[in-house]
C-alpha positions in Angstrom: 9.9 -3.2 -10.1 13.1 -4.5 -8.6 12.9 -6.1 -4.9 16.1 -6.5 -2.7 16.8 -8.6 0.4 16.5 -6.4 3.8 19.9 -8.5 4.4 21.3 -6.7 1.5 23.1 -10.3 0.4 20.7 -11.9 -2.2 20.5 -10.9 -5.8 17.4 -8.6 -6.5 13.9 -10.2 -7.7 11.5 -9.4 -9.8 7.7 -9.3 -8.6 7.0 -13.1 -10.1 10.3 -14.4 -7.4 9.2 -12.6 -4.4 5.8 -13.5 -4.2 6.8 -17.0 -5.0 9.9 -17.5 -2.8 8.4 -15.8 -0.2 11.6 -15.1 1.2 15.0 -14.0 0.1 17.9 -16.5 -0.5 19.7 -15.0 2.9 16.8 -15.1 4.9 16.1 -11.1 4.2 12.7 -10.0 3.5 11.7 -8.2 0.3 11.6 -4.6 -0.2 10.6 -3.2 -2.9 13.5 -1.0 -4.3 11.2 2.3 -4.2 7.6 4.0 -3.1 5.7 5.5 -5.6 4.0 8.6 -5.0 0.9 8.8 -5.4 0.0 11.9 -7.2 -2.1 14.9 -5.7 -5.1 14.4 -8.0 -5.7 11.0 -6.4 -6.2 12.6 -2.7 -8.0 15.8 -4.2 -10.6 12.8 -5.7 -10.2 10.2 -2.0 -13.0 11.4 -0.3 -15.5 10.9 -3.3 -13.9 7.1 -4.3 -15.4 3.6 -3.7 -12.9 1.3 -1.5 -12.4 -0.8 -4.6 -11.3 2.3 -6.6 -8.9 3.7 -4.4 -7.4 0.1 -3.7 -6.7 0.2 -7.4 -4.8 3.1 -7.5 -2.6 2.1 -4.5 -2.3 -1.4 -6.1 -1.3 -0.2 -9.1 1.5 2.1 -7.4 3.1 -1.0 -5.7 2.1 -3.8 -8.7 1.4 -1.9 -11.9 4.9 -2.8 -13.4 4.2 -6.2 -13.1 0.9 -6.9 -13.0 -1.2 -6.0 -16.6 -4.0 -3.5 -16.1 -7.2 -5.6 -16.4 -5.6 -8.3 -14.3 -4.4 -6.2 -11.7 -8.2 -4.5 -11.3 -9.6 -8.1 -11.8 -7.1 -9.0 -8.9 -7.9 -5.8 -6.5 -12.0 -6.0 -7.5 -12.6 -9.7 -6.5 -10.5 -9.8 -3.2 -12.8 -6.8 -1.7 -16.0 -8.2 -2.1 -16.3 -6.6 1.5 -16.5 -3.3 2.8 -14.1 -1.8 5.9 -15.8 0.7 7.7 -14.8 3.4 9.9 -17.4 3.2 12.6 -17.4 6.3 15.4 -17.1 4.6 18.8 -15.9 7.9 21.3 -15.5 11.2 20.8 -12.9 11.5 17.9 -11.5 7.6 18.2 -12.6 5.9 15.4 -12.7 1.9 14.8 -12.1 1.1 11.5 -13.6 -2.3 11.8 -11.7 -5.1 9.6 -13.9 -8.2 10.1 -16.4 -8.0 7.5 -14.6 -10.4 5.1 -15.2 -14.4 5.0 -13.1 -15.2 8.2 -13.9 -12.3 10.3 -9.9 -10.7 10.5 -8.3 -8.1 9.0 -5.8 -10.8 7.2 -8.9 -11.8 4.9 -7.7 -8.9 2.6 -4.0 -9.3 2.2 -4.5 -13.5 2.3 -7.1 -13.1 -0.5 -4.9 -11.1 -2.6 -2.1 -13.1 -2.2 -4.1 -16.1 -3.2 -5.0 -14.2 -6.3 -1.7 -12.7 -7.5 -0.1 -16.4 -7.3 -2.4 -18.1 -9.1 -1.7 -15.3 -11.8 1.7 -16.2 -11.9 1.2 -19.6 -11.8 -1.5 -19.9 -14.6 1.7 -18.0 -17.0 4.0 -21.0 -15.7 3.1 -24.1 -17.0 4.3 -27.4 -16.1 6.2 -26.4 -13.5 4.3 -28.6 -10.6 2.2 -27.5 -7.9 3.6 -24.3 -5.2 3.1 -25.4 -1.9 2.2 -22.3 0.9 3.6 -22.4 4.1 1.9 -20.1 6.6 2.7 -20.3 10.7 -0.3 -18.6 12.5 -0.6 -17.2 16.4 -5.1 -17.2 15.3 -6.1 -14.6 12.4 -3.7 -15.9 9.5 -4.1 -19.3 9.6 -7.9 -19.4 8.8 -7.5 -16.3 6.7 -4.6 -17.8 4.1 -6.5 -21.3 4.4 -9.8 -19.8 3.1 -7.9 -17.7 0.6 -6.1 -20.4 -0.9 -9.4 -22.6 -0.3 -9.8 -24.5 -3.9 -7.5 -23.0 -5.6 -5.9 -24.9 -8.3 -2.1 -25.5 -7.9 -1.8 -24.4 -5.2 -1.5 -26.7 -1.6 -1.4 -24.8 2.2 0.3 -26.1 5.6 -0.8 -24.1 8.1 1.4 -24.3 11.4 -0.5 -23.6 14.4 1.0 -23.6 17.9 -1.2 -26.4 20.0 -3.9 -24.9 23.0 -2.7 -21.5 21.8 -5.3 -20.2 19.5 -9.2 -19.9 19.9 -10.9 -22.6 19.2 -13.0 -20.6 16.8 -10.1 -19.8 15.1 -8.6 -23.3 15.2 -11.8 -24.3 13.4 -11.2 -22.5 10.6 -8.4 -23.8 9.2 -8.8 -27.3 10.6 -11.8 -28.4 9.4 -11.4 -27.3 5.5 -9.7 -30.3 3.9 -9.3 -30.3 0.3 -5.8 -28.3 -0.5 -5.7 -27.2 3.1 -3.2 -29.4 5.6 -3.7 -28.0 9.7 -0.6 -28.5 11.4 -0.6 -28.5 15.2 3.0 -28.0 16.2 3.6 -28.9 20.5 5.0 -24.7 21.3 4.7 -21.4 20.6 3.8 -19.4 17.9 8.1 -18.7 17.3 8.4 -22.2 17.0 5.6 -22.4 14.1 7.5 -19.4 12.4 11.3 -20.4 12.8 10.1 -24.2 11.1 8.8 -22.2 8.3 12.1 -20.3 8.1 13.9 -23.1 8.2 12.2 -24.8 5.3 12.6 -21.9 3.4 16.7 -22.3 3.9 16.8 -26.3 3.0 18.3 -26.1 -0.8 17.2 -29.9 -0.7 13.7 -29.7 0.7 13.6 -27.0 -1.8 14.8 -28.9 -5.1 11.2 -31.4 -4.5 9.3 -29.0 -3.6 8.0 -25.3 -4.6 7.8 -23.5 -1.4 6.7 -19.6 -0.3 5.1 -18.5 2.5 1.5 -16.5 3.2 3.1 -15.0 6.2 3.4 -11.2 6.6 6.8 -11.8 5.4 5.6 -12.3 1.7 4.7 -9.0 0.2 2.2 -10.1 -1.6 0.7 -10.2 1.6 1.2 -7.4 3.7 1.4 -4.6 0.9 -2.2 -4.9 0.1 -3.1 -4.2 4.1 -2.3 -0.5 2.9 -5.3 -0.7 0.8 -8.2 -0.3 3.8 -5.3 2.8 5.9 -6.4 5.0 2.2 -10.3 4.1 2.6 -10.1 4.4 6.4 -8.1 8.5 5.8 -10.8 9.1 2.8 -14.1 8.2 5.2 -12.5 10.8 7.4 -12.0 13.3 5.0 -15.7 12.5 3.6 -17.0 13.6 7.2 -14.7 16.3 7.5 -12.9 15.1 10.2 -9.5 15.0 8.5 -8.6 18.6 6.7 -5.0 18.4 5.0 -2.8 21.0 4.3 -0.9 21.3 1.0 2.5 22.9 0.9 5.2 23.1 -1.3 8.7 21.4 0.1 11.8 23.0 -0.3 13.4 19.7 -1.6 13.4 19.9 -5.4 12.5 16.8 -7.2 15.3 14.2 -8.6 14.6 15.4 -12.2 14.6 19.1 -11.4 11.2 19.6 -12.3 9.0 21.6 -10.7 5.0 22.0 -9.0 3.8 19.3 -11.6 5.6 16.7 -9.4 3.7 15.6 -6.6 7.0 14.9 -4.4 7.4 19.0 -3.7 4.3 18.3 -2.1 3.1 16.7 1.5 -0.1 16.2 2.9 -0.2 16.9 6.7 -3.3 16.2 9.3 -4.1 15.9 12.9 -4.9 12.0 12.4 -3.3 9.3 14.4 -3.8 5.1 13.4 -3.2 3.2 16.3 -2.3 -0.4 15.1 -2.4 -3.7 17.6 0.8 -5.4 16.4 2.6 -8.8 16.8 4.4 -9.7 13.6 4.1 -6.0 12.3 3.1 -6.6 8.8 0.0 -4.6 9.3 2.0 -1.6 10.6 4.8 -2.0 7.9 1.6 -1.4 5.4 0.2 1.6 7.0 3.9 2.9 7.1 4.6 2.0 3.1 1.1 4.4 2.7 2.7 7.0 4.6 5.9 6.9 2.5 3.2 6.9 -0.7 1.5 10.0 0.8 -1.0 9.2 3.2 -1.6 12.1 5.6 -1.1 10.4 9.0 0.5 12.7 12.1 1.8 9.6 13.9 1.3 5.9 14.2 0.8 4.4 17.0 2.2 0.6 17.7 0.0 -1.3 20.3 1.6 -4.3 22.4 0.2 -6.8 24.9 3.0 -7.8 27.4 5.0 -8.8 24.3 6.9 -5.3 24.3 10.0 -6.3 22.0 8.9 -3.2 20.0 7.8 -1.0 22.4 11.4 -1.3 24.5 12.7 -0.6 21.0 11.6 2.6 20.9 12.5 3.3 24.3 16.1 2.2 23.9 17.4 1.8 20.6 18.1 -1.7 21.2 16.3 -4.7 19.9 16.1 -7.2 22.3 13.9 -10.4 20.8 12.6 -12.6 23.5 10.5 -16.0 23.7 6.7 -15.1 23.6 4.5 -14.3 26.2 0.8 -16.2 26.0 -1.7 -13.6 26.4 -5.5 -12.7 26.1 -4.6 -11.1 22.7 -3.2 -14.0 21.5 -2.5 -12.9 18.0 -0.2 -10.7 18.8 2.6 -12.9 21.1 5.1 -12.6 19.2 8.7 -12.0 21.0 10.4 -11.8 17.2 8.6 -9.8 15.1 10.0 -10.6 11.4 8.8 -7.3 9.7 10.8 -5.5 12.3 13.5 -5.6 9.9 11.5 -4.1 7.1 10.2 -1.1 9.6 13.9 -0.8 10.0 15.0 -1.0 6.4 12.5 1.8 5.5 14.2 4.4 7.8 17.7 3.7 7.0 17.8 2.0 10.6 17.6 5.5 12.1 16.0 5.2 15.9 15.4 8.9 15.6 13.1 8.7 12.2 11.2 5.6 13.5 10.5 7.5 17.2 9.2 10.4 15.4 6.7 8.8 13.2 5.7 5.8 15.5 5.1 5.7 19.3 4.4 2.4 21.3 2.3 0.9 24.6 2.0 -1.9 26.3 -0.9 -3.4 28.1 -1.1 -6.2 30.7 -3.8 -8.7 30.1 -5.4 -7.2 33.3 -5.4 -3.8 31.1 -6.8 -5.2 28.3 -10.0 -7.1 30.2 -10.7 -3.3 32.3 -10.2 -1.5 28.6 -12.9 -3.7 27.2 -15.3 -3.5 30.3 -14.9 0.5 30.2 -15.5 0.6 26.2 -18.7 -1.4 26.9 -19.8 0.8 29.8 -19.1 4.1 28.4 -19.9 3.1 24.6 -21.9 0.1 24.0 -18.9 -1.0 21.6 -17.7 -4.8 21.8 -13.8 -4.5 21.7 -12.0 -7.6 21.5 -8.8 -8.2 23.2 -7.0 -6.7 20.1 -8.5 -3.8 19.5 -9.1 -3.0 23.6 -5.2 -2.3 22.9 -5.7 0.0 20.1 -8.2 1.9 21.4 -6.3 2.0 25.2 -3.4 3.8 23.3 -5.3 6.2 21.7 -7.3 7.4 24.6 -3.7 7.8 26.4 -1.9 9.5 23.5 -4.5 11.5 21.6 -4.0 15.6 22.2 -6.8 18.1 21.9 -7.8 18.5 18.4 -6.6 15.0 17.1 -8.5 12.2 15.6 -7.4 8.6 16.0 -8.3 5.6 14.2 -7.4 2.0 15.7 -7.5 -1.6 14.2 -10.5 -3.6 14.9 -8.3 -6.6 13.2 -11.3 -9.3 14.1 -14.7 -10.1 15.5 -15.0 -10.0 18.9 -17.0 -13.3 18.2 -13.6 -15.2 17.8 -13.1 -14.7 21.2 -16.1 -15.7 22.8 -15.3 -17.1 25.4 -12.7 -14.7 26.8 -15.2 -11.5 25.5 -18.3 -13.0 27.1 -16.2 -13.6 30.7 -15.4 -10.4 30.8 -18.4 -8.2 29.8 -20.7 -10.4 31.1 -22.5 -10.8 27.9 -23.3 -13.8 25.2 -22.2 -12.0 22.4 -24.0 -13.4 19.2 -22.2 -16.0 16.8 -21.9 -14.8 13.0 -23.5 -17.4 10.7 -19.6 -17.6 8.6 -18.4 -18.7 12.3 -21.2 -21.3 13.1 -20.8 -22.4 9.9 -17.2 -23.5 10.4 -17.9 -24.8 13.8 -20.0 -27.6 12.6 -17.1 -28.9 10.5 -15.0 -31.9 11.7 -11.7 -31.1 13.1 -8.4 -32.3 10.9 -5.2 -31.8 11.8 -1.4 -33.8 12.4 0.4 -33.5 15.3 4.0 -31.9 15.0 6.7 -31.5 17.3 8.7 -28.4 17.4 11.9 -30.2 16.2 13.1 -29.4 12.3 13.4 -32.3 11.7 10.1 -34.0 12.2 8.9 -31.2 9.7 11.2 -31.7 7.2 11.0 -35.6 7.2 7.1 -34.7 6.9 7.6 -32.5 3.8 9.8 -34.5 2.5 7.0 -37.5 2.5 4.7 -35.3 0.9 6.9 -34.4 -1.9 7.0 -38.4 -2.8 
């Protein structure tokens, strides 16, 4: 499989390039040049698969030209070693709960993948030095990516973390690793850890010593396996009969003329929303690419805290980046979202086909803290400041006879301290948390200035 820039001005790549470049050579992001369809026996068969299996047929959908067989289920089989489970928390809203894996967030899956599909590459290169990751992270991806890449052999991580603006759970997690794991704690916002990263990836000299990519969700090694746990979450559904799809024939004849056998004259339709809490929107883009692979989703939903770049997208037409907004759900203050342009790509920049698949909200922080308390009062669920704005948009937007499913992207136990202030609990401390607590923080101090990072990569290279 081909991938092209979103830019449209860099030659194509194969898989190998754009896992390892991260990022195209004019500053696009890689697309791969088409969705497979998946075909109708593999939804007949969902509802009776294992997580692991149906990952492997959606892997090997977006990977299987590149990737051998065994090696590609070797890949898909040891990054979920953890389950994602759809959890009933009201009526028919759903949680499908993404903090089982080793750092508690939902990036544990694509980060761990990643980390697998480059060493592949890297074992069939040989003598070619180490690849250095560079990741910037607003909480989740940082510790996620760091534990991924934890060890592995080849490979070294910077992780660019914007100072007093992450949990310090979260800060732990990355910072206290050592080993092939460098914590860098950069004096601004979480666009000023992201547009460094960009800029190293542009440097042609920084780039001649050193072998750079990124564990962003700009990399798609990284956000294409997110669509992995959207299949599982549809197929739980269907398993309890809450999610009933229609087959029909379209009227669109396939490319090759052929007829029923092809699984393109056919869509799957349902009364299922998936509410995503969003910031960079790599998570969304991978619910979207399953959509275009034939999940049967009604609408998505695209959940904002006060960062609503996106959601005055869809209102307008017009794109309107901003500088972030610090927030309660800190892992989503974004004001630049770089898969934007992806989201955009995959519609043929139409407003009108993005507005009819994908709706948007916004929450204030005040929002957010009385959407938890309710949850807890009326439920007994724990939301954290996240998924409070998942599960806000699909109480507002579900119709009668629609099911919704929203992001639990981490443990409300990364937020402690704001989740216990506001439900006026002591919420309990998973042992894979406390465990990373005890470690001794280590991290160097960055300015926001390009070139105080490059003069530091550039000593590392030596």
């Amino acid at each position: 499989m081909k991938y092209y820039s979103t830019n449209h001005e860099a030659p194509e790549a194969d898989l190998r390039k754009a896992v390892v470049n991260g990022l195209a050579e004019d500053r696009g992001l890689y697309m791969p040049e088409r969705i497979n369809r998946l075909p109708k026996a593999f939804f007949d068969d969902m509802p009776t698969m294992r997580f692991q299996d149906i990952a492997y047929n959606v892997a090997e959908a977006f990977f299987g030209e590149d990737v051998d067989p065994d090696g590609l289920k070797d890949l898909v089989y040891d990054t979920l070693q953890f389950d994602c489970p759809v959890v009933r928390v009201k009526d028919n809203i759903y949680a499908l709960e993404l903090f089982h894996g080793p750092t508690l967030a939902f990036k544990d899956v694509g980060a761990r993948f990643m980390a697998r599909l480059l060493q592949y590459f890297i074992k069939e290169e040989k003598g070619r030095g180490p690849v250095n990751v560079l990741v910037a992270t607003s909480g989740d991806t940082g510790s996620a990516v760091a534990n991924g890449f934890l060890g592995v052999e080849g490979i070294h991580v910077y992780v660019l973390y914007p100072k007093g603006k992450v949990s310090p759970i979260q800060e732990c997690q990355f910072t206290t690793l050592g080993q092939n794991i460098t914590a860098l704690e950069v004096d601004g916002v979480f666009d000023d850890c992201q547009r460094l990263v960009k800029q190293a990836f542009m440097d042609q000299e920084l780039r001649q010593k050193m072998r750079l990519t990124s564990a962003n969700s700009i990399n798609v090694a990284r956000f294409l396996p997110q669509a992995f746990y959207y299949f599982n979450a549809v197929a739980r559904l269907m398993e309890k009969g809450k999610v009933k799809s229609e087959k029909f024939a379209s009227a669109t004849p396939a490319p090759d003329g052929t007829a029923a056998a092809n699984f393109s004259l056919f869509t799957l339709h349902s009364s299922l929303k998936i509410c995503v809490p969003s910031g960079n929107f790599g998570n969304l883009c991978a619910a979207l690419f399953g959509h275009e692979m034939g999940l049967p989703v009604k609408q998505f939903i695209a959940a904002n805290n006060a960062n609503d770049i996106f959601y005055n997208y869809l209102q307008t037409g017009r794109y309107e980046p901003k500088a972030s907004r610090q927030t309660l759900a800190n892992a989503m203050d974004v004001g630049d979202p770089s898969n934007f342009a992806r989201i955009l790509d995959l519609y043929g920049g139409s407003h009108e086909r993005i507005t009819q698949l994908i709706s948007g909200a916004t929450y204030s922080d005040d929002q957010i803290r009385e959407t938890m308390r309710r949850c807890y009062a009326e439920t007994g669920y724990v939301l954290d400041p996240h998924g409070a704005c998942g599960y806000r948009a699909l109480e507002e937007q579900l119709r009668e006879g629609e099911v919704g499913i929203f992001c639990e992207t981490a443990h409300p136990a990364k937020f402690k301290e704001k989740v216990d202030e506001i439900l006026g609990i002591d919420i309990a401390i998973p042992e894979r948390l406390q465990a990373f607590m005890q470690g001794r923080k280590q991290s160097i101090a960055m300015t926001k200035d390009y070139e105080d990072f490059r003069r530091y990569l550039l000593s590392e290279a030596q």
